[in-house]
N, C-alpha and C positions, 0 to 999 in steps of 0.2 A: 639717460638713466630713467626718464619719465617713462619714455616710451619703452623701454625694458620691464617696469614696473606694470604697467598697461598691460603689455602683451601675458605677461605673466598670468595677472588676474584674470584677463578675455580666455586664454587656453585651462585657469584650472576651471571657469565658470564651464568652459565648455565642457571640459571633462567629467565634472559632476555633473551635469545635464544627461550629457552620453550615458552614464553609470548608470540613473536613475530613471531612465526612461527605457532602456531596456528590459526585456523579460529573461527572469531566470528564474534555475530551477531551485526552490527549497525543499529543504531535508527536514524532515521534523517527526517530533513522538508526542503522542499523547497520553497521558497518565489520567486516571481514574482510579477509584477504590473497586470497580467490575469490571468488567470483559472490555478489552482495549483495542479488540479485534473488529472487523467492519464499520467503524467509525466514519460515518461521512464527511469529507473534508471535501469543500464544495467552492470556484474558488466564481462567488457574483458577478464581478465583474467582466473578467474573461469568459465566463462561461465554458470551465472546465472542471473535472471531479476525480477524484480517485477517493481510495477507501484505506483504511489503516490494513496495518497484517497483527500476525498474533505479536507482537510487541508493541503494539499502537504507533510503528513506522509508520510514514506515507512520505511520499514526495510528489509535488507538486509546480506547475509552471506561476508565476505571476511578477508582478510591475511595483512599483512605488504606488502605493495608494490602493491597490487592489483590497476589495474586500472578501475576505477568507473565511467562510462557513464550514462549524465543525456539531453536526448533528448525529445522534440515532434516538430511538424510543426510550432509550432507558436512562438519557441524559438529560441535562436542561443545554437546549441552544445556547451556542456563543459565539462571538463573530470577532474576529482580529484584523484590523487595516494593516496592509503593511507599509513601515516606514523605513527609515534610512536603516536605520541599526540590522533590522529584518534582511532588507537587501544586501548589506555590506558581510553580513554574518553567511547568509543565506541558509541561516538556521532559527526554527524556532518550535517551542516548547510549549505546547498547551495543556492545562488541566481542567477537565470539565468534573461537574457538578453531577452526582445522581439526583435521578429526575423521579419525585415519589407522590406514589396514588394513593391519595384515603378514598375507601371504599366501605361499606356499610358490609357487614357480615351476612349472607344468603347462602342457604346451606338447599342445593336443590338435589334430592338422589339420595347417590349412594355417596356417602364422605369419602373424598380425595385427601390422600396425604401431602402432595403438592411434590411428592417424587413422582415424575412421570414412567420412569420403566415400572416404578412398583404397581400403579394406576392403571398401567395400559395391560398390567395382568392379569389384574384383575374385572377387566369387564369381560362380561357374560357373552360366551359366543365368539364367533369370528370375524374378523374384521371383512367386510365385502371388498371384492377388490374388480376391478375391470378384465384380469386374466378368469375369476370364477365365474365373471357372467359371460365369458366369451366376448366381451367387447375389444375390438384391437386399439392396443394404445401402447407408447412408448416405454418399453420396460426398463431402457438403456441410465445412465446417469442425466442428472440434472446437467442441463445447461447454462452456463453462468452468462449474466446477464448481455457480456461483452458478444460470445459465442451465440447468442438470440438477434443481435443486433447483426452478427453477417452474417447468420442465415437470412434475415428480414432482405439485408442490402443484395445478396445474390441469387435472392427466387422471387418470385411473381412475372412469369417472363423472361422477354429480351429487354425493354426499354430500360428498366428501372434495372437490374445489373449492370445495363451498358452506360448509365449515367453515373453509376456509381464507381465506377470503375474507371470512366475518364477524370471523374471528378478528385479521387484519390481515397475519399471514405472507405473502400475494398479495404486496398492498402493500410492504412487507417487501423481499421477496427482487426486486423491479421496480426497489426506490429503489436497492436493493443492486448489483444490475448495471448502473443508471444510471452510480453510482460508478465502477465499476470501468471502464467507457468511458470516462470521463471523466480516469482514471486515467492509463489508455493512450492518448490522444490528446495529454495533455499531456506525458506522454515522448517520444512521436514528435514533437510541437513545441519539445521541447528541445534533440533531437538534432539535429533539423535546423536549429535557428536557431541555439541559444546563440553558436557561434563567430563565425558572423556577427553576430550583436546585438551584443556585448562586443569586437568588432574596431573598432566603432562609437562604442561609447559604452563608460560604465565604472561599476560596480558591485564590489565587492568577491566573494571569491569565498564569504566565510561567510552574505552576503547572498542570492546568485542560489536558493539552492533555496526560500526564504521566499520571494522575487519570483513565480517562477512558480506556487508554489502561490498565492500574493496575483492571478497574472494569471486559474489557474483557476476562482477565486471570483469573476469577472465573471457576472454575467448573460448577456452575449453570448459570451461565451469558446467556447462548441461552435457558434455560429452565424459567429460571426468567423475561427474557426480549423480549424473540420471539413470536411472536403475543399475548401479553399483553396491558392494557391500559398503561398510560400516569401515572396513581394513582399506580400502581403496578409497573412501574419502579424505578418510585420515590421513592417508599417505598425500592427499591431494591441499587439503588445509594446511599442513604441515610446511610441504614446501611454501605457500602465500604465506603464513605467517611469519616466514625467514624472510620475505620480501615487502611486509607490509612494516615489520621491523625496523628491517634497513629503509624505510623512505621514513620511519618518523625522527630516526638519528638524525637523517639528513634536513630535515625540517627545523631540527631543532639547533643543527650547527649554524 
């Protein structure tokens, strides 16, 4: 009986060891009174980051004990360890602080009204640009910052591609800005349908942001819903929502 008692305690000690010392992935939002989007969620210890989307989502890898940095300009820093509850949930909720400048009143010029399109109207003249001086320069879309980094990793050369490439970073930073479209696709599919999907049918409102990332984890999700109408996503949501349905009955039997 002892030794049944023993083994017991020796297997759940392991168990819990095993749990907690693993790395996994958390799911998390951040809420604020401004803009919840680009939110740096930074994680110190591992030394890895991601950034929120327009819902202040992110998701993120990390450990027992990892410390979890959640910064931008317009916020005050704040840092969350993660513990047991964190790990076992593999969810968590942060709300930051706006971050506010007293500044002394200086009025230099012409008075700005602190709307920028009405501001940029009104100044005098034209903007100079690199295509009017005849200077060649990139007139294409910004580069996001992932897409800089494997331009950086696949040029200057043969050596430093071919390092980067055995090394796996290529790869890396290709699955990384997979993500990140994929990121943005399903924002613009949310924006555009939610109203209309939930005018239709009905979901709860702590559910829809688990739905949609449940719809983006399809296989066909950027084939079904990347440069499609609005009628064809619908038809595409429609069906996962019959499916995200039936797995929460099933959850809940």
């Amino acid at each position: 009986m002892k030794k049944t008692k023993l083994f017991f305690f020796l297997f759940l000690v392991f168990g819990l060891h095993l749990v907690y010392s693993q790395t996994v992935e958390i799911t998390g939002r951040v809420t604020t009174a401004l803009d919840a989007e680009n939110i740096h969620v930074i994680n110190k210890t591992a030394q890895v980051f991601t950034t929120t989307n327009a819902f202040g989502s992110f998701r993120i890898s990390a450990k027992l004990n990892d410390t979890l940095q959640f910064s931008s300009i317009q916020h005050k820093l704040k840092e969350v360890v993660v513990d047991a509850t964190i790990l076992i949930e593999k969810q968590l909720d942060v709300h930051l602080e706006e971050f506010t400048y007293a500044l002394d009143e200086v009025v230099v010029g012409r008075m700005l009204t602190g709307d920028l399109f009405k501001d940029v109207q009104n100044i005098e003249g034209k903007p100079v640009t690199a295509m009017q001086l005849g200077i060649p320069s990139y007139q294409g879309p910004l580069k996001t910052q992932s897409e800089r980094k494997l331009n950086e990793a696949t040029s200057g050369g043969l050596i430093f591609p071919l390092i980067n490439a055995i090394s796996g970073r290529t790869k890396e930073l290709k699955n990384h800005i997979k993500l990140e479209r994929k990121d943005n696709l399903l924002y613009d599919v949310r924006k555009r349908t939610e109203t209309i999907l939930f005018s239709m049918e009905t979901l709860s409102e702590t559910s829809r942001n688990d739905f949609f990332y449940f719809c983006s984890e399809d296989i066909y999700f950027v084939n079904r819903c990347k440069n499609k109408s609005d009628l064809e996503i619908l038809e595409f949501l429609s069906e996962k929502l019959v499916q995200y349905k039936s797995n929460l009955e099933t959850e809940t039997n």
